[in-house]
C-alpha positions in Angstrom: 109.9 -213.9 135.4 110.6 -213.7 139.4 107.9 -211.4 139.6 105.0 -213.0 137.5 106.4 -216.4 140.0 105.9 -214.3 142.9 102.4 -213.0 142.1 101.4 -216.3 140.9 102.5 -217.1 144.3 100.8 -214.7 146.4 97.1 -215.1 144.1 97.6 -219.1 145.0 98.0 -218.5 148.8 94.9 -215.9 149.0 93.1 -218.2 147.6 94.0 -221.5 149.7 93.4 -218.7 152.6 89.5 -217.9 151.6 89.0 -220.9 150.8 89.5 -222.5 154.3 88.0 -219.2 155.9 84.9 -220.2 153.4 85.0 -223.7 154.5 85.4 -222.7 158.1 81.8 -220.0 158.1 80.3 -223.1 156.5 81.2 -225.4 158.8 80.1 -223.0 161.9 77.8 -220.2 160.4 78.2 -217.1 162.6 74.7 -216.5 162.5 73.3 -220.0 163.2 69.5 -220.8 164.5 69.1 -221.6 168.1 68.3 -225.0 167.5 70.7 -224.9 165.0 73.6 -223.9 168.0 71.6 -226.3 170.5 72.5 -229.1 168.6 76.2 -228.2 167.8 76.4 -227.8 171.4 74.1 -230.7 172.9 74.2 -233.3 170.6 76.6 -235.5 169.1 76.7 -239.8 168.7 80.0 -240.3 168.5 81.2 -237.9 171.5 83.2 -239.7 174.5 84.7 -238.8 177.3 88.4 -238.7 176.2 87.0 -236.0 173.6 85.8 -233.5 175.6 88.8 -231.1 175.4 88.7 -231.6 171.6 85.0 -231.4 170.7 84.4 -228.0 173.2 87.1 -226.6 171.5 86.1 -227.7 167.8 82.6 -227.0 168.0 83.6 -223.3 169.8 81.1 -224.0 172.6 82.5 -221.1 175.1 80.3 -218.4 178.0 82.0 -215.7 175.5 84.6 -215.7 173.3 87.2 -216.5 175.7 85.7 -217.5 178.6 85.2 -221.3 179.5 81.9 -222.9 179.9 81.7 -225.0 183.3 80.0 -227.3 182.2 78.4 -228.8 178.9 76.5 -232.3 178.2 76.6 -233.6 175.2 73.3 -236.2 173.9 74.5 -239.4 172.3 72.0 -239.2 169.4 71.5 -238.0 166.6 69.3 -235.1 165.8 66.2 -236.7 164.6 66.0 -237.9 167.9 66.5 -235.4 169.8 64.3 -233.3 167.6 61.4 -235.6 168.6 61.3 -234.5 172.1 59.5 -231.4 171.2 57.2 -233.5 168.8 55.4 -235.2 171.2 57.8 -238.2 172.1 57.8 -236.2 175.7 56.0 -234.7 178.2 55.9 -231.0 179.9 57.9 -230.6 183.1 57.5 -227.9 185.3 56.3 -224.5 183.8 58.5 -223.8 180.8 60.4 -227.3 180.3 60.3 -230.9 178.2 61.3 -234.0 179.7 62.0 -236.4 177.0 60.4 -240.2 176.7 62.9 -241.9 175.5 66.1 -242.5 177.5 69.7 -241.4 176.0 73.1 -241.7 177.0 75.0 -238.5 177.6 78.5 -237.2 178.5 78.6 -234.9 180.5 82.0 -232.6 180.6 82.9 -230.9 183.7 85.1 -228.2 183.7 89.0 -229.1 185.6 90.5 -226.7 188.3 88.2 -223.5 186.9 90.1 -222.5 184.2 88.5 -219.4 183.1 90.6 -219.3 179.6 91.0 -221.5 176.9 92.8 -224.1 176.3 89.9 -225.5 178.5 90.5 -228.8 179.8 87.3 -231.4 180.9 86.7 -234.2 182.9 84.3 -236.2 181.2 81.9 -238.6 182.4 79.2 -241.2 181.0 75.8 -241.6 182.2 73.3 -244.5 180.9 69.7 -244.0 181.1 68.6 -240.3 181.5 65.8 -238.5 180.1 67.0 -234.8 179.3 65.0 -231.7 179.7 64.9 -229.1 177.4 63.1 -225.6 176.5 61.4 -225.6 172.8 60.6 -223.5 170.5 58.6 -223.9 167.5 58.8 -228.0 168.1 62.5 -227.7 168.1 65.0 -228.1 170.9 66.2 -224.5 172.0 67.9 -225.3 175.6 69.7 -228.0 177.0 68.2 -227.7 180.8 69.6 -230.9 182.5 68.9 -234.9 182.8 67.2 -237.4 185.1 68.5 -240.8 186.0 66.1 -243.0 185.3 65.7 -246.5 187.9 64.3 -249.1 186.0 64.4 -252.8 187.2 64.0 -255.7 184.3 62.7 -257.6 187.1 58.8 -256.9 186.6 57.9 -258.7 189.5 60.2 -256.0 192.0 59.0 -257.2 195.5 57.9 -260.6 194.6 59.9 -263.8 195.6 59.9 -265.6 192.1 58.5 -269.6 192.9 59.4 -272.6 190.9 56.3 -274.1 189.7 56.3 -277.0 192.3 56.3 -274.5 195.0 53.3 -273.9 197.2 52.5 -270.3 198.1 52.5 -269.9 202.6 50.1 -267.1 202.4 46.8 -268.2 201.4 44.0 -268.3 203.6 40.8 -270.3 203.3 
């Protein structure tokens, strides 16, 4: 009885153990798509800064194995979005690169002290209004290459003095 308890046993715990090895090559195929790895690295609408730490490490975004990236920036979109960039909701910039239209948010997490081993630890920062750059391929995103800050006024009238309408304009000439 012991015995047929123990096998019993041991066939339950193999199987809880493929199961989450299953569950785990689903979540993060081994032999993903370069988009399909741009936008487990790059993208992401729920990322913060506080989760940098966690998200690098969850998602497995790493140079190698076990070497740290220095830094990774993550777009707060989602992937249709970011997917239009390379179908013409952009425009070329420089030789090889495409500078989105639109105007995201992104994190950006910066590597602390140069660890060069994980546990990899990041300071993360938020930046409003950049366009992001990246290579593509077959009208999908393939390369995160970096953002621009955007300077946008909402004053349309930037270097005009705004006049009340019983004002009288000074510099008209007859």
């Amino acid at each position: 009885m012991r015995i047929l308890f123990a096998c019993l046993l041991l066939v339950l715990l193999f199987s809880i153990g493929l199961s989450k090895l299953a569950n785990h090559q689903l979540k993060w195929p081994q032999k993903e798509t370069p988009y399909e790895k741009f936008i487990r690295q790059h993208v992401d609408a729920n990322m913060s800064v506080e989760k940098c730490d966690e998200e690098i490490r969850n998602k497995k975004i790493y140079i190698k194995k076990d070497i740290c990236k220095k830094t990774n920036t993550f777009i707060l979109s989602n992937d249709k979005q970011v997917k239009a960039i390379c179908n013409g909701k952009a425009s070329p910039y420089k030789t090889a690169f495409t500078k989105s239209k639109e105007k995201f948010s992104i994190v950006i997490c910066q590597l602390k002290n140069g660890a060069r081993k994980p546990p990899c630890q990041y300071n993360g920062t938020l930046n409003h209004n950049r366009r992001v750059v990246v290579t593509c391929k077959n009208k999908l995103p393939v390369h995160y290459e970096k953002d621009i800050e955007t300077f946008e006024s909402n004053n349309t009238a930037i270097g005009k003095i705004p006049m009340r309408s019983n004002s009288v304009p000074t510099n008209i000439h007859f």
